[in-house]
N, C-alpha and C positions, 0 to 999 in steps of 0.2 A: 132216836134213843132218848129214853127218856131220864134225867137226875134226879137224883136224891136229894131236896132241899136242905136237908142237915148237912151232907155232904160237899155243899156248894159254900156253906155259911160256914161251915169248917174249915175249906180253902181258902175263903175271902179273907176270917180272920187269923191264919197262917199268913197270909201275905202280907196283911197289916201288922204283924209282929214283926215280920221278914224287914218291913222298910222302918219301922220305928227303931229295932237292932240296930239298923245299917245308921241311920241318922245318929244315936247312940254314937256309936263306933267310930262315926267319922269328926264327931265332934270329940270326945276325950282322945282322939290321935292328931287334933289339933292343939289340946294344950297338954297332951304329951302325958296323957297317961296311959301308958303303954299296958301299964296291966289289967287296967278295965275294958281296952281299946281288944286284948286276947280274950275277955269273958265275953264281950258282946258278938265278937269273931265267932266262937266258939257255938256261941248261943244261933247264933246265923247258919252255922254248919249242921247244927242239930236240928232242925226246923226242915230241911230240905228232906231226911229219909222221912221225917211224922207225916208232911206232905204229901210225898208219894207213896206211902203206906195207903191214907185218907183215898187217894183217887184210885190205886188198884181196888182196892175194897169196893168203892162205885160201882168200877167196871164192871168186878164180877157180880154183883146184884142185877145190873143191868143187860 
């Protein structure tokens, strides 16, 4: 089966947003800013459907 290189470099840089959020997020819920600590939350929650949007799209090409 063969990928889509766009498609691949589109996932790689979802996941790298995925752990930069999480890093984000886990440092202003150590100094307790809880309302930035919900945008990056938020931000991290939103990232997963673009994701799997990106890889059904592959699939079906392939």
């Amino acid at each position: 089966m063969k990928r889509n290189y766009i498609s691949v470099a589109l996932l790689c840089g979802i996941l790298l947003l995925n752990i930069v959020f999480t890093q984000f997020m886990v440092h202003q819920y150590f100094y307790e800013n809880y309302v930035n600590t919900l945008i990056f939350m938020s931000l991290n929650i939103i990232l997963f459907p673009i994701a799997w949007l990106v890889y059904k799209r592959d699939r079906r090409k392939a």
